[in-house]
C-alpha positions in Angstrom: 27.0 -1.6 7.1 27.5 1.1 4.5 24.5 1.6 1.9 24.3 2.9 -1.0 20.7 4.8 -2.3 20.5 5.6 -5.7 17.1 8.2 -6.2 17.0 8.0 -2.5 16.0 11.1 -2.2 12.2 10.2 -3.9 9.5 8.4 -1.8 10.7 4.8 -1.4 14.1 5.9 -0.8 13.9 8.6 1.9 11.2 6.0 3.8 14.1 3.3 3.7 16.8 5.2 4.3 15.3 6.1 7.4 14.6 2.6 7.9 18.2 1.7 7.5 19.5 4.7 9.8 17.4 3.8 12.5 19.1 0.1 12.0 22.4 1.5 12.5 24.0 1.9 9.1 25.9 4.2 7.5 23.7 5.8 4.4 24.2 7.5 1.5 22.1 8.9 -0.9 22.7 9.7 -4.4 19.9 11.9 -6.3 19.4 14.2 -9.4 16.4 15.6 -7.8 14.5 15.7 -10.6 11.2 13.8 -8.4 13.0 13.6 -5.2 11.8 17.4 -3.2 14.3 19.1 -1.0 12.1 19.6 1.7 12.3 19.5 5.7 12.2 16.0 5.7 15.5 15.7 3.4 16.9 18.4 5.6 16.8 16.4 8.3 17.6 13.3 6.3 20.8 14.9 5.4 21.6 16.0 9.1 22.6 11.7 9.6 23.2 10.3 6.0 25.6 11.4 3.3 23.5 12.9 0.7 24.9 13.7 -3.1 23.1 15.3 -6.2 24.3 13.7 -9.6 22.9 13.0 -12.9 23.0 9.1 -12.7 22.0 9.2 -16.4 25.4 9.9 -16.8 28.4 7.5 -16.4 30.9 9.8 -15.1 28.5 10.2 -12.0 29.2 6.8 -11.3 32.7 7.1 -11.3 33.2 9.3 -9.1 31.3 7.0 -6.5 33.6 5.0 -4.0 33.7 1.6 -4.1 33.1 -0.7 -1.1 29.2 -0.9 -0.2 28.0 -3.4 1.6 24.2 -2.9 -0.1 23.0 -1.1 -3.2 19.5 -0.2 -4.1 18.8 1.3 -7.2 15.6 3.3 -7.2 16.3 6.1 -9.4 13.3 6.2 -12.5 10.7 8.3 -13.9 7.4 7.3 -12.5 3.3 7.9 -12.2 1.2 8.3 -15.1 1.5 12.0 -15.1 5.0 12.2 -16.1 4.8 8.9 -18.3 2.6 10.1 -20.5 3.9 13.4 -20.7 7.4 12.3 -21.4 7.2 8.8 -22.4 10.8 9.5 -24.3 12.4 10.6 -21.0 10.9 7.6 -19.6 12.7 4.9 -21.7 16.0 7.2 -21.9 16.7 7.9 -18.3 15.1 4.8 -16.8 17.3 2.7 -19.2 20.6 4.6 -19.1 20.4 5.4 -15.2 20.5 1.3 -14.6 22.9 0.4 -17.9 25.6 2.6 -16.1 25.2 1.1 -13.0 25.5 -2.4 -14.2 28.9 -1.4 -16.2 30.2 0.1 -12.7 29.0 -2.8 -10.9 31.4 -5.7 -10.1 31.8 -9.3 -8.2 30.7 -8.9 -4.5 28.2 -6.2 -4.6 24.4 -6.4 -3.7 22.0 -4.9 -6.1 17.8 -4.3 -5.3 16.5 -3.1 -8.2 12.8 -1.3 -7.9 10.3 -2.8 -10.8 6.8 -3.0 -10.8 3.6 -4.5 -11.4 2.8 -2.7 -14.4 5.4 -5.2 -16.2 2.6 -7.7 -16.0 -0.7 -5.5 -15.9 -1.5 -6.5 -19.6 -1.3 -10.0 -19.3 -4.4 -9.4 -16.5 -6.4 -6.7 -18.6 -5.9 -9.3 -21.1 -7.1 -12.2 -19.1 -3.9 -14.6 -19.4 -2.6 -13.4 -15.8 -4.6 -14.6 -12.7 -4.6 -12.3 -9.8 -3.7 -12.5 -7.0 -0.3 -13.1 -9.2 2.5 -14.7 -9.0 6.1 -13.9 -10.2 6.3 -16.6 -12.9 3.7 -15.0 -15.4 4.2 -14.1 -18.5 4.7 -10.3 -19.0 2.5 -8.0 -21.8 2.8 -4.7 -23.2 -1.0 -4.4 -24.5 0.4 -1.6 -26.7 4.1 -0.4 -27.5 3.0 2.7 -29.3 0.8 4.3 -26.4 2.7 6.3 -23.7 1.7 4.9 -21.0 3.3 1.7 -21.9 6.9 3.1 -21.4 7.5 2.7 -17.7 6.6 -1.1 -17.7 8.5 -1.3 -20.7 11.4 0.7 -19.0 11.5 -2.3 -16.3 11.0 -5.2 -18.1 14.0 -4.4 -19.8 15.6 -3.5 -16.2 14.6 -6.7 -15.3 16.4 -8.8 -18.1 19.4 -6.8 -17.8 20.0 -6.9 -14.2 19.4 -10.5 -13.9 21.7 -11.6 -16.8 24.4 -9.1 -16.0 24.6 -10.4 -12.5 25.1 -13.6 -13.9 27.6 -12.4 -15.9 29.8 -10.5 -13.8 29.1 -12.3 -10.7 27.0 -9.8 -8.3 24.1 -10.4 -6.1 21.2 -9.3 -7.5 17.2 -9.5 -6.0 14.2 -7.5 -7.8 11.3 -6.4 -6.1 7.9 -5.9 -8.2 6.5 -3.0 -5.9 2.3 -3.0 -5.9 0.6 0.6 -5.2 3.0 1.5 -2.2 1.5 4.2 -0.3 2.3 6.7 2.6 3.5 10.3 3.0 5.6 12.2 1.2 5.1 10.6 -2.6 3.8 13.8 -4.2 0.5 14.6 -5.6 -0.1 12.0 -8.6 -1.2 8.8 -7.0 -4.7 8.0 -5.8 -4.5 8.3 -1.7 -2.3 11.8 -1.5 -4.4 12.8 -4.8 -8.1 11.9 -3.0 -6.9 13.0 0.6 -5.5 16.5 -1.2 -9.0 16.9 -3.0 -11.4 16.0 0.2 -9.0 18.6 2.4 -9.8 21.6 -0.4 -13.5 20.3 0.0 -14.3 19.3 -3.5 -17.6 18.8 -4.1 -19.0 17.0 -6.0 -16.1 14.5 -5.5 -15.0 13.2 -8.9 -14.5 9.5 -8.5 -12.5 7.9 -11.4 -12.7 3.8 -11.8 -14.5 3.5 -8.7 -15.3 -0.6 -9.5 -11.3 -0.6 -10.5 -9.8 -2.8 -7.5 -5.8 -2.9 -5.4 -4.4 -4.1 -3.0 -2.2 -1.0 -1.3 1.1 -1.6 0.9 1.5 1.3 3.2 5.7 2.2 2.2 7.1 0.9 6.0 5.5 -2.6 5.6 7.5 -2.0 1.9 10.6 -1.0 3.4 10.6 -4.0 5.4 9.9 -6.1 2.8 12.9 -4.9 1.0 15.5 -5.0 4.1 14.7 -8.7 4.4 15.5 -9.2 1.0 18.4 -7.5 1.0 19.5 -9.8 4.1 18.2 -12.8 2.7 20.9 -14.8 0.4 18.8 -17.1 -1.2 16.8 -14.0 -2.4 19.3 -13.3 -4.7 18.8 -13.6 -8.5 14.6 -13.7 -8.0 11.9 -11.7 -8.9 9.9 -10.9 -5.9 6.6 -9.3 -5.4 6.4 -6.6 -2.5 2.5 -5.5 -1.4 -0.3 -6.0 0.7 -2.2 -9.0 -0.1 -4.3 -8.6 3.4 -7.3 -6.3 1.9 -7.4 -5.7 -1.6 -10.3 -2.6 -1.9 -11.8 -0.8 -4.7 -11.7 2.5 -5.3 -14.7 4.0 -4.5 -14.1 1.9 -0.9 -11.0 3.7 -0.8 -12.4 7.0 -1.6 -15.1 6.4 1.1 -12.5 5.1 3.7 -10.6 9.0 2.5 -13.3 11.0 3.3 -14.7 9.4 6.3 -10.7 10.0 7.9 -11.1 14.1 6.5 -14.8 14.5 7.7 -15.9 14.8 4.5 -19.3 14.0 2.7 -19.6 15.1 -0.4 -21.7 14.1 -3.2 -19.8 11.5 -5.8 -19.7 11.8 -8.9 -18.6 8.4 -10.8 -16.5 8.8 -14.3 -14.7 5.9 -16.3 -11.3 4.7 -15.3 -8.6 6.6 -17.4 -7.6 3.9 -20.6 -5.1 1.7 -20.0 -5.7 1.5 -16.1 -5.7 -2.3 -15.2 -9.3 -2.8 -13.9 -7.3 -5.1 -10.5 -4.3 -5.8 -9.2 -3.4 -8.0 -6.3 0.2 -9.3 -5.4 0.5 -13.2 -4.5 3.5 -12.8 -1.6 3.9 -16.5 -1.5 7.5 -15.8 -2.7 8.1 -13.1 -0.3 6.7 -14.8 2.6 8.9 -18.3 2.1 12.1 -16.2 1.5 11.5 -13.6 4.3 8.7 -14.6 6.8 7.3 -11.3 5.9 4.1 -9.9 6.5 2.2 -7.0 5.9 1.6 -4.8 9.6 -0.1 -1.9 9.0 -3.9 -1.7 8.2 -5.5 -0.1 4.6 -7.2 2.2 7.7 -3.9 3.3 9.7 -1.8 3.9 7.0 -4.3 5.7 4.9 -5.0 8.2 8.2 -1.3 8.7 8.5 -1.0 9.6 5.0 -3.7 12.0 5.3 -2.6 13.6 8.2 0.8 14.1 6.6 -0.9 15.6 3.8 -3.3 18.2 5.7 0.0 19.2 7.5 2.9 18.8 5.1 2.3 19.2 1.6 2.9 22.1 -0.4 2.1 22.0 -4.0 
């Protein structure tokens, strides 16, 4: 089978295109390397899978793509808070024209994933009109169009509506997949495991400890990838919305933080602050979706994966 990775060279995508290699299938990999690091581990990505740098903002990239995949994923966006807020105008613009070129170069008889996220519902639950754990079918809230922050869910909510009604349209297969706090190696610096694990291994201390009542749910990234092969391979997936966690042990954060410096040795004192704004105080998938389509489930424990990531971290990671 010949695949197609569009920002494959980022976290999800260099996780899942090892996943598919290791399946057998031919990969290819199409990145600006804006997020995505050329490091050892694309190196050696590169060594079995095609892998191409192009500015998928831009439509002429996507002509000069063959035609003829047999699965497409499109991962390519702007993420974590960091960069959000910093650049909320890349945000929308690149998010939005990376996926509206793709849909014009897509045609009948192609297979899209398209990467979304929770955050498209996370104001219906600080709100109180979403229930958590929760399901696809909710409605979906912006709490505030004008803050920064906003612009990534707002980014794929409109990713959403376009690549369900375009698939209708021109006749393509189509599945989303709502990814909940994914974790593992190799997803930089500016999520809450690699940025805890980075902090206990210089030895902070105190240990600032930000939202520690806040509560998720975290999927370590090869239960994710799973998640997202099945879908791929699963017909009547197509044209849903489907949620892709861990529903198995949803844990708050200063549980996390604890389980983080037990697995460096560490034992410093804590020191609690607020949650930044805007941080939804829990988030839990309901996989009830997932599971019917799939037969999914979660494999590897909030403990394993977080000592993996960790130990990739202390080993691997340069800033």
């Amino acid at each position: 089978m010949r695949v197609l990775l569009l920002g494959g060279a980022g976290f999800i995508g260099l996780h899942l295109a090892r996943r598919l290699l290791a399946d057998g299938h031919q990969v290819t990999v199409v990145d600006d390397f804006s997020r995505g690091r050329r490091d050892p581990a694309l190196a050696e990505l590169a060594e079995h899978a095609d892998v191409r740098s192009a500015d998928l903002t831009d439509p002429a990239s996507y002509a000069a793509i063959e035609r003829g995949w047999d699965q497409i994923y499109m991962l390519a966006a702007v993420v974590g808070v960091r960069n959000v807020e910093s650049a909320p105008a890349r945000v929308i613009r690149v998010n939005t024209l990376a996926l509206t070129h793709l849909l014009d170069w897509l045609g009948p008889g192609d297979r899209l994933f398209f990467a979304s996220t929770s955050e498209v519902y996370a104001g219906g639950v600080s709100a109180g009109a979403v229930p958590v754990p929760t399901p696809e079918g909710v409605p979906l809230m912006i709490e505030d169009v004008g803050s920064a922050r906003f612009t990534y869910a707002i980014s794929k909510m409109l990713g959403e509506a376009a690549v369900l009604h375009t698939a209708r349209a021109k006749g393509f297969a189509a599945v989303i997949g709502r990814f909940h706090n994914i974790y593992g190696p190799r997803m930089g610096a500016d999520h809450v495991i690699p940025e805890l694990a980075l902090r206990a291994t210089r030895g902070e201390n105190p240990f600032t400890l930000y939202g520690s009542e806040q509560s998720r749910a975290f999927c370590y990234v090869d239960d994710a990838t799973e998640a997202m092969v099945r879908l791929m391979a699963t017909p009547a997936a197509s044209g849903q919305i489907v949620h892709i966690g861990d529903d198995s042990e949803e844990t708050n954060i200063g549980d996390l933080a604890k389980l983080v410096l037990r697995v460096a040795g560490a034992d410093p004192a804590i020191r609690e602050v607020p949650a930044p704004a805007g941080s939804v105080a829990r988030r839990c998938p309901d996989l009830t979706r997932l599971r019917e389509l799939t037969g999914y489930e979660p494999r590897v424990c909030l403990e394993e994966g977080v000592r993996r990531t960790f130990e990739w971290y202390r080993e691997s990671w340069t800033a």
